[in-house]
N, C-alpha and C positions, 0 to 999 in steps of 0.2 A: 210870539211872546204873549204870555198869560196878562190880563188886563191888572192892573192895580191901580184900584180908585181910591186908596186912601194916600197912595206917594209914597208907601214905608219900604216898598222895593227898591234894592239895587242890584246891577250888573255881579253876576256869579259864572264862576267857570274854574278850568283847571287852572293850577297853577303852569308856570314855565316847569322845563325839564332840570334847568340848575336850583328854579325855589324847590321843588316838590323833591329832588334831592338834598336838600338841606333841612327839608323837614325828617325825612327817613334818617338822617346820618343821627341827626340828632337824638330822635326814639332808641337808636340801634346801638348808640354811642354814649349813651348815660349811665352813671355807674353808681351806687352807694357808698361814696367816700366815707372812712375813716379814718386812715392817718395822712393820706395826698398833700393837706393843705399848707399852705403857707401863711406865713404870718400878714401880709401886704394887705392892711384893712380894705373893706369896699366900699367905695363913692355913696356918697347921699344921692346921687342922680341915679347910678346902677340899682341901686336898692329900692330905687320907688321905679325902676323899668321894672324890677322880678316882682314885686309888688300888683304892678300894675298890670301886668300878666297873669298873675295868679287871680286878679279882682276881676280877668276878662271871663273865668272858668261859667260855664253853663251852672244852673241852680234850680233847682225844684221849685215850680212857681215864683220864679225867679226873687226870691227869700234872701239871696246872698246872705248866709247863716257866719259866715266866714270872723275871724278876728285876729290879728297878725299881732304878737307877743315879741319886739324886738331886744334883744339880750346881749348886750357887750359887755359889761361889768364882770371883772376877773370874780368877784367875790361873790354873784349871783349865779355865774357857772360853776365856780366850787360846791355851790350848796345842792345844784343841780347834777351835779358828777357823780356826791357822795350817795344820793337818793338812785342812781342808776346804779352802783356801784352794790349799793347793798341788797337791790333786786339784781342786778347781774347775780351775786351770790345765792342768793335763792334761785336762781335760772339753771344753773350749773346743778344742783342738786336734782332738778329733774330727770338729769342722764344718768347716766350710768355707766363705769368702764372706759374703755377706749371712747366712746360718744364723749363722755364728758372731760375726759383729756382732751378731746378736740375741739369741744367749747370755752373752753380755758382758754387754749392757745388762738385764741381768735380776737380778734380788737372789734369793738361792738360798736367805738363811738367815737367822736371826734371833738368831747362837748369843750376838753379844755385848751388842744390847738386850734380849733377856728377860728377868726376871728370876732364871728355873729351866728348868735343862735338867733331864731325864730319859733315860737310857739305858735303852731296854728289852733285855733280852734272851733267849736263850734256850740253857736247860741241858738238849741234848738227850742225855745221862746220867739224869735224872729218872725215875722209874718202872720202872729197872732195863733189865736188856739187850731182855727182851718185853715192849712194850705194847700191852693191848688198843688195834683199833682202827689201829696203827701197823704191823700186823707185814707189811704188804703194800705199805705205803706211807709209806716214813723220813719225808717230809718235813712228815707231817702235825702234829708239834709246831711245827716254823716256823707253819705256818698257824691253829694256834691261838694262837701268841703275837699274829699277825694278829689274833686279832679282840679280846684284850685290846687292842692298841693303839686301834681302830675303838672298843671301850666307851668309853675313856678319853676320846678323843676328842668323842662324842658329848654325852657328861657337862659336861664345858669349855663346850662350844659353852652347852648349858642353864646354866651358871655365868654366861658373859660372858667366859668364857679363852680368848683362842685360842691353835694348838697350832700349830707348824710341823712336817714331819716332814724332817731333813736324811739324805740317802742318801750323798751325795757325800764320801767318804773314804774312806782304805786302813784297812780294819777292827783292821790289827795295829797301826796307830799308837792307835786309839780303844783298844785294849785292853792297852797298853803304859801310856799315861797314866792308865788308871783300877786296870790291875792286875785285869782279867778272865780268868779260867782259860783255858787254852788250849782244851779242849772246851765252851765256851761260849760262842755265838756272840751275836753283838748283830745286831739287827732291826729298832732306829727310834731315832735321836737324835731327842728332841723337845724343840723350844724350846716354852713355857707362859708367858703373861701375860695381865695383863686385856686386851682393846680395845673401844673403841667405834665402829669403824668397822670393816663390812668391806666385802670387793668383790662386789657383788649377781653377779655371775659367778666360777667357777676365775681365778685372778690370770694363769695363764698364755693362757687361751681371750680374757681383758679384754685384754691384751698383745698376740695377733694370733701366739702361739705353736702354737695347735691347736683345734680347736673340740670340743665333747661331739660324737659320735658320736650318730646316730638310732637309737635303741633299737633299732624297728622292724626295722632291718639288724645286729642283735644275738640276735635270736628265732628260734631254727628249733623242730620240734616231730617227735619221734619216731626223729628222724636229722639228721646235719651237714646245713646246706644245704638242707635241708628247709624252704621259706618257711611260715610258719602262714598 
């Protein structure tokens, strides 16, 4: 064992064969809810767990950039619906044909059954004008607020919560109605509730919108394009 003279080490190794499967089920078994959810509100105690999972996520110079927007008010989600509602509309105009007959027929959101939305976002101000780790690459706080959302996420799924993530709106209306600083950007509406059912495939691949991709044609090794 490697010497540590400051005490900030501790004991690492594999998980068990049943955690280290419950971690896989979980990546493999998470889905984008939209219409799943049920009405059964969720606990003050569940909600500061997925919380608190989301606050464990890794951070660029460890900045935690992160801000958790909780939303249960019927009439704060209406106002939030309609601004998705009218950019969905503008979404649908970018297809065309049968494409867009099939964006239509698609449910994009879950904002006015769940029972909790959450806005995530991000204060890219946090950790002052230099952050380690950033000073070569601004966008790397967005991408850590990325894997709080991914914790939170993952956590849900282990609950029995599913999460929907809504992208589709003009950000200044999302930030108008909640009253978000102008330097702070938002990164994931997510709709949260229990379900008991989800779709054993992506809802959009079950749909006939896109299939997963073969890994294999995803792997190169040492350089682009480079087949392993």
């Amino acid at each position: 064992m490697l010497p540590d003279p400051n005490g900030c080490l501790t004991a690492a190794g594999a998980f068990s064969s049943d955690e280290r499967a419950a971690v896989y089920r979980a990546i493999e078994t998470r889905r984008d809810v939209r219409d799943e959810f049920l009405p059964e509100p969720l606990s003050e105690e569940l909600i500061a767990r997925l919380l608190g999972a989301a606050h464990q996520a890794p951070s660029v110079g460890f900045m935690q950039p992160w801000n958790f927007v909780l939303v249960r008010q019927d009439e704060t989600r209406e106002k939030v619906w309609r601004a998705f509602q009218r950019a969905n509309d503008e979404a649908a105009e970018m297809f065309s044909g049968e494409r867009q007959a099939k964006y239509r027929s698609l449910k994009l959101e879950g904002i006015r059954k769940a029972p909790l939305s959450i806005c995530v976002t991000c204060d890219r101000t946090r950790g002052g004008a230099v952050v380690l780790g950033r000073t070569h690459n601004p966008q790397m706080d967005l991408y850590s607020t990325v894997c709080a959302v991914q914790n939170l996420w993952l956590a849900a799924r282990a609950e029995g919560v599913g999460v929907g993530w809504v992208s589709i709106f003009h950000e200044s209306e999302i930030k108008a109605i909640l009253g978000i600083p102008d330097h702070v950007e938002i990164v994931a509406w997510l709709c949260l509730g229990f379900v008991d059912r989800l779709y054993q495939e992506p809802e959009l691949a079950a749909k006939g919108w896109r299939q997963r991709l073969p890994l294999e044609d995803l792997v190169f090794e040492e350089g682009w394009g480079s087949v392993r």
